[in-house]
C-alpha positions in Angstrom: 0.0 0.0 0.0 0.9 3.5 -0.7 1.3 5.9 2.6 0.7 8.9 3.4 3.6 10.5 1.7 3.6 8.7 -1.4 -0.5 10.0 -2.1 0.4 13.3 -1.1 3.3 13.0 -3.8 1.2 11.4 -6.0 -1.7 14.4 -5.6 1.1 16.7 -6.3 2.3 15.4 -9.4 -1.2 14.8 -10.7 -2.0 18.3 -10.1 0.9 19.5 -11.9 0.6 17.5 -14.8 -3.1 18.6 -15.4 -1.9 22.7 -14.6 0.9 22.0 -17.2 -2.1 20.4 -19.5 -4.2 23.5 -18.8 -1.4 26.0 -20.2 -0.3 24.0 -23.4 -4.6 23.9 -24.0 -4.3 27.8 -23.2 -1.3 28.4 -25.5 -2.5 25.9 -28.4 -5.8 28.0 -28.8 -4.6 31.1 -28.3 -2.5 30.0 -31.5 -5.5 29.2 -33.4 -7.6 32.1 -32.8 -5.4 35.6 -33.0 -5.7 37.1 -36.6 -1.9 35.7 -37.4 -2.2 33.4 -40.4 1.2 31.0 -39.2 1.3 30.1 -43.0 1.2 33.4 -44.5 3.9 34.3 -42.1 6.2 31.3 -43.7 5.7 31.4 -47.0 5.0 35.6 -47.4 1.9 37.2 -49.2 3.7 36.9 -52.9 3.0 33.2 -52.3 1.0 31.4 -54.9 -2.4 29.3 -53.4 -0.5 26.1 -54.3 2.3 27.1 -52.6 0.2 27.9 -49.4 -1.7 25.0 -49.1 1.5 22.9 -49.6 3.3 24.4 -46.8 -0.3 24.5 -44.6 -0.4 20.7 -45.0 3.5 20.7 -43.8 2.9 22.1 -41.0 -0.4 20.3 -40.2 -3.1 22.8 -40.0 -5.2 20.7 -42.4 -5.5 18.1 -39.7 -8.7 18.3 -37.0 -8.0 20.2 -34.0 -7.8 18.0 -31.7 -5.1 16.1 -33.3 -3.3 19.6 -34.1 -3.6 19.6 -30.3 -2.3 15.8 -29.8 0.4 16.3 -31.9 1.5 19.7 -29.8 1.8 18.0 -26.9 3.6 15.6 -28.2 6.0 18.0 -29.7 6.3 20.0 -26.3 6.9 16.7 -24.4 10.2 16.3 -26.5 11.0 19.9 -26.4 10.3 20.7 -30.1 8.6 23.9 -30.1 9.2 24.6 -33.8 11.0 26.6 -36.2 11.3 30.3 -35.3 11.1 32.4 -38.3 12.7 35.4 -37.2 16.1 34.0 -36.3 15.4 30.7 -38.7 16.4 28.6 -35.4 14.7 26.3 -32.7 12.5 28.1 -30.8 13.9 25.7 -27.9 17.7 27.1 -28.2 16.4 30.5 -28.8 14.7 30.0 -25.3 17.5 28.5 -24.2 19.8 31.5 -25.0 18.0 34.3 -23.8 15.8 33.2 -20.3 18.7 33.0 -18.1 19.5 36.6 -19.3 16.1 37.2 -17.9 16.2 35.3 -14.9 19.8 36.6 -13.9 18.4 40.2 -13.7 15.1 39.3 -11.7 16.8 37.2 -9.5 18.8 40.3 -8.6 15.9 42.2 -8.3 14.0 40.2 -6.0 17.2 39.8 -3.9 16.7 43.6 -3.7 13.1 43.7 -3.2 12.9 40.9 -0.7 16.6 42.3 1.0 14.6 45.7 1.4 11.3 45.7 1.1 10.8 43.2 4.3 12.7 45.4 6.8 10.7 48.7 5.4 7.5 47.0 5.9 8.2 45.6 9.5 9.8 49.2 10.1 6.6 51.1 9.1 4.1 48.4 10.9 6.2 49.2 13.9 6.2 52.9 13.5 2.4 53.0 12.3 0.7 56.7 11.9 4.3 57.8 12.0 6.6 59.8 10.1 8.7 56.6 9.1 5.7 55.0 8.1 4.4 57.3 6.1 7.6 58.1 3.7 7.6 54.5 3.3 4.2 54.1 2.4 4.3 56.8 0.2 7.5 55.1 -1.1 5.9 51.7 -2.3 3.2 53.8 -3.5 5.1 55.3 -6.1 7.2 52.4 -6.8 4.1 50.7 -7.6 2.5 53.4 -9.9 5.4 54.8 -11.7 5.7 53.1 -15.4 8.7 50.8 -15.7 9.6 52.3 -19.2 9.6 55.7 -17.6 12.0 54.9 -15.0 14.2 53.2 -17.0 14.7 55.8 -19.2 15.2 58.5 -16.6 17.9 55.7 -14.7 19.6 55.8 -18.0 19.6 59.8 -18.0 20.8 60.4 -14.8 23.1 57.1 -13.6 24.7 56.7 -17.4 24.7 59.3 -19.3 24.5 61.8 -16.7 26.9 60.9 -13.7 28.4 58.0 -15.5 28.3 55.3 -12.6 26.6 53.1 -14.6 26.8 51.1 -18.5 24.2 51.3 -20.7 22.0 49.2 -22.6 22.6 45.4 -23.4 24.5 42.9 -21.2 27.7 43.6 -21.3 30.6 45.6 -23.3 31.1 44.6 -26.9 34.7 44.3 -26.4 33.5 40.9 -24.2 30.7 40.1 -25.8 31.0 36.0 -26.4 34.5 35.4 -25.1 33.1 33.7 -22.0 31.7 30.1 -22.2 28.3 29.8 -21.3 28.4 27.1 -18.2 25.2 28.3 -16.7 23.9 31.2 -19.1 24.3 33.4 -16.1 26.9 36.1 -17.4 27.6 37.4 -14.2 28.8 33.6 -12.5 30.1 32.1 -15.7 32.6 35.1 -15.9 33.3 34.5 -12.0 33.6 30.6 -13.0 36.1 31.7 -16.1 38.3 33.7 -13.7 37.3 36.8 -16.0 36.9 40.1 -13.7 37.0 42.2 -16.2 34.1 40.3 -18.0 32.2 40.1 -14.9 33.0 44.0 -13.5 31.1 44.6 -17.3 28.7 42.4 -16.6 27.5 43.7 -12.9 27.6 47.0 -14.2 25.0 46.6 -17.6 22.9 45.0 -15.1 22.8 46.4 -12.0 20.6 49.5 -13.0 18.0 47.8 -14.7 18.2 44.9 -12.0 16.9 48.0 -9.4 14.7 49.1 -11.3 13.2 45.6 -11.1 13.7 45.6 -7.7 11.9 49.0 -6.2 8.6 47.2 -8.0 9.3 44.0 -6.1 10.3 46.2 -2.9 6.8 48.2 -3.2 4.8 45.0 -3.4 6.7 43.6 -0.9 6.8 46.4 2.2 3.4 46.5 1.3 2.1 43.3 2.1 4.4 43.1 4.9 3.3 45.7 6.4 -0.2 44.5 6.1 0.8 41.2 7.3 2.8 42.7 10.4 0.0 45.1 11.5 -2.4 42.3 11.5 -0.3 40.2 13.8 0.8 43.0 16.1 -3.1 43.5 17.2 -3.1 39.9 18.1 -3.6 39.0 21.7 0.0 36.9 22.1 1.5 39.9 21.1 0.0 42.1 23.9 0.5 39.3 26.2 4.0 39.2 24.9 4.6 43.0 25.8 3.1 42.6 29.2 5.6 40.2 30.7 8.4 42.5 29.5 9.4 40.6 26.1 12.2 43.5 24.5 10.2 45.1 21.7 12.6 44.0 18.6 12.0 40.3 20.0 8.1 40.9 20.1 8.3 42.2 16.3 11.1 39.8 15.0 10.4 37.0 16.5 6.9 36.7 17.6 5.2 38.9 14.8 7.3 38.2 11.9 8.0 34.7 12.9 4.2 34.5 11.6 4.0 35.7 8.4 6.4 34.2 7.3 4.2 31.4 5.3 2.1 34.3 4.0 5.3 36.0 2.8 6.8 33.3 1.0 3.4 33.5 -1.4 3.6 36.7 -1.9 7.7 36.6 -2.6 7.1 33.5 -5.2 4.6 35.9 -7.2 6.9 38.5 -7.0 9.7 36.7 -8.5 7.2 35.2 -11.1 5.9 38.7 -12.0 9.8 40.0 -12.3 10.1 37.3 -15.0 7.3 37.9 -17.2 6.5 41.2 -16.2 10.4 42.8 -17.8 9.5 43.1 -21.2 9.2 46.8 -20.9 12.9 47.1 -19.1 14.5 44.3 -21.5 13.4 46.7 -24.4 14.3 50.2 -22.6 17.7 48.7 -21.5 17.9 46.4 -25.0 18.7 43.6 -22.8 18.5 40.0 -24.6 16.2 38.2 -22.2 13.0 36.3 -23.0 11.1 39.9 -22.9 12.9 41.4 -26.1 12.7 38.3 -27.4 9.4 38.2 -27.4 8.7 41.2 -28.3 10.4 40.8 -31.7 8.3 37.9 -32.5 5.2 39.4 -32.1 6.3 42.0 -34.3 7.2 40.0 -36.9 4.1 37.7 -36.4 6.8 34.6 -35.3 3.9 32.4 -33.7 6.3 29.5 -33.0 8.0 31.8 -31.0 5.8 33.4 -29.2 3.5 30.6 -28.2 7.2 29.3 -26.9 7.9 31.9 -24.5 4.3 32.4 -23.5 5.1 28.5 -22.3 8.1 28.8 -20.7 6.5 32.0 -18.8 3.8 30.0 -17.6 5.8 27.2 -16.8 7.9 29.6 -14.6 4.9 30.2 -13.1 3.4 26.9 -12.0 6.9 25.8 -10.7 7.5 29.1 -8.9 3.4 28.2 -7.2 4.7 24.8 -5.9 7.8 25.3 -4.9 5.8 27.9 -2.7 3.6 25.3 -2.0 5.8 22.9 -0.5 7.9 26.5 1.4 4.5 26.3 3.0 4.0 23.0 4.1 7.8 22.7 5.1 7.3 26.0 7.6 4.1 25.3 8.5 2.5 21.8 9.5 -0.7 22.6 10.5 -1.0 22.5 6.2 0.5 18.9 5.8 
C-alpha cells in the first residue's frame, strides 16, 4: 500500500501535470484564434495558393483540432517547439539562449526587493501613523505606480549618461561580448567561473541599474504586504500578552510577529519573482537587454507564432513551478498544512 507521503506526492504530481495540461490547452488555442495566419507568415503574401496550401499541410493545420492539439503535446513533451522564423532557429535554443539573461536580472531584483522591502515594511508596521511610516508608504506607493519604461529611461539619463556610474543598454561591453563560455547562461557567474573580472566587472555594471529598477517594483509589493501582514499580527492578543511580561520590543516584532508571516510572505515573494520574470519586457526593451522579454517582443512584431507561443510556455511554466515550490515552502514551515 501506498502511505501517506507517497499520495500526497502522487496528488502533487497529478496536479501539476493537469496545470501543465491547462497552459499548453491555453497556448495551443490562443495560436488558433489571433488574426496571425502562421502560413502566410512562412511562406509571405507573394505566395502562390499552391504554394500555401503545400506548406499549410507541412505544418499540419489541415488536420482536426484536436489532433493539431495531440500532436503539440507531443512535440512540447520532447522539447520541439518549432522553427522560429525570425532567427530561422529552434524556438527551444532561442529560449534557451535568452531566459537566463532574464532570470539573472530578476533574481537580482528580487534579492533587492525581498533584501529591502521586508525590513521597510516591518519598520513602518512598527512605526504606524508615524513619520517613518508614512515616507515608506508613500515610497511603495510610487514604486508601484510609476511606469517601468519611464523609470528606465530616466535611470539611464541620470546614472549613465548623466553621472556615468553606470553602463548602458545590453549585457555587457562589446569588447567581451561572447569570449566567455556559457556554463550556466548566467553572465555574471560564468565570468566568475572563467576567472574573467573584467568580463564580470562589465557584466554587474550593464545589469545592475535595470536589475533595481526591477527591484523598487518588487520592494513596493513587498513592504506593502508586509506591512499588512505585520499590522495584522501586532493586534493579536499573544503579542500584547508578549509585551506585558516584558518581552524586549525588537524580540516581540522579529520573532513573535514576523515569525508569523512568514508562510504568508513566501506566497507573496514566489509571485513577486514570477511577476519579475514575465513582467520585464518593458525594461529588457528600454535597456535592449537579450532576455526572453525582447525576445518576445520581436516575435510578435514579426508575427513569429512558434516563437511566441514558446515563451508564452516557458513564462507560464515559470509560473506553475514558482506556485509549488511555494507550496511545498508552506507545508515545510508550517505543518498545521500537511
Amino acid at each position: 500500500m501506498i502511505g501517506g507521503t507517497g499520495i500526497a506526492v502522487l496528488r502533487f504530481c497529478v496536479v501539476v501535470a493537469l496545470t501543465f495540461l491547462g497552459l499548453l490547452a491555453l497556448t495551443f488555442f490562443i495560436g488558433r484564434v489571433i488574426p496571425i495566419d502562421p502560413v502566410l507568415a512562412v511562406v509571405g503574401d507573394r505566395a502562390t495558393n499552391e504554394q500555401y496550401e503545400v506548406a499549410r499541410v507541412a505544418m499540419g493545420l489541415d488536420r482536426p483540432l484536436i489532433v493539431q492539439f495531440a500532436s503539440y503535446v507531443g512535440d512540447v513533451l520532447r522539447f520541439d517547439l518549432g522553427m522560429s522564423v525570425s532567427t530561422n532557429r529552434p524556438v527551444a535554443e532561442d529560449l534557451a539562449r535568452v531566459f537566463p539573461a532574464t532570470l539573472e536580472m530578476a533574481t537580482i531584483g528580487i534579492l533587492i526587493g525581498v533584501g529591502l522591502g521586508i525590513p521597510a515594511g516591518v519598520l513602518a508596521a512598527a512605526h504606524q501613523g508615524r513619520l517613518t511610516d508614512h515616507v515608506i508608504r508613500v515610497f511603495a506607493l510610487l514604486g508601484y505606480s510609476v511606469p517601468a519604461f519611464w523609470l528606465g529611461l530616466v535611470g539611464l539619463v541620470v546614472f549613465y549618461a548623466g553621472l556615468g556610474w553606470v553602463s548602458g543598454p545590453g549585457r555587457v561591453s562589446i569588447f567581451y561580448d561572447g569570449i566567455t563560455p556559457t556554463v550556466t547562461g548566467l553572465l555574471t557567474i560564468d565570468s566568475l567561473l572563467d576567472g574573467d573580472l573584467a568580463v564580470f566587472r562589465s557584466a554587474l555594471s550593464h545589469i545592475i541599474l535595470p536589475a533595481t529598477i526591477l527591484g523598487v517594483f518588487s520592494l513596493a509589493y513587498i513592504a506593502r504586504m508586509t506591512r499588512s501582514f505585520m499590522l495584522d499580527q501586532l493586534g493579536q492578543e499573544y503579542i500584547t500578552t508578549a509585551r506585558v511580561k516584558g518581552v524586549p520590543e525588537w524580540r516581540v516584532i522579529w520573532f513573535h510577529a514576523f515569525g508569523a508571516i512568514r508562510v504568508p510572505l513566501i506566497t507573496v515573494i514566489g509571485l513577486s519573482y514570477a511577476g519579475l520574470l514575465e513582467g520585464s519586457v518593458m525594461i529588457e526593451t528600454v535597456f535592449s537587454w537579450p532576455g526572453i522579454g525582447n525576445y518576445l517582443t520581436t516575435a510578435l512584431f514579426n508575427a513569429d507564432m512558434n516563437a511566441v507561443l514558446g515563451a508564452t510556455l516557458v513564462i507560464g511554466a515559470v509560473f506553475i513551478l514558482i506556485n509549488k515550490v511555494s507550496d511545498v515552502l508552506y507545508r515545510i514551515l508550517d505543518p498545521r498544512s500537511r
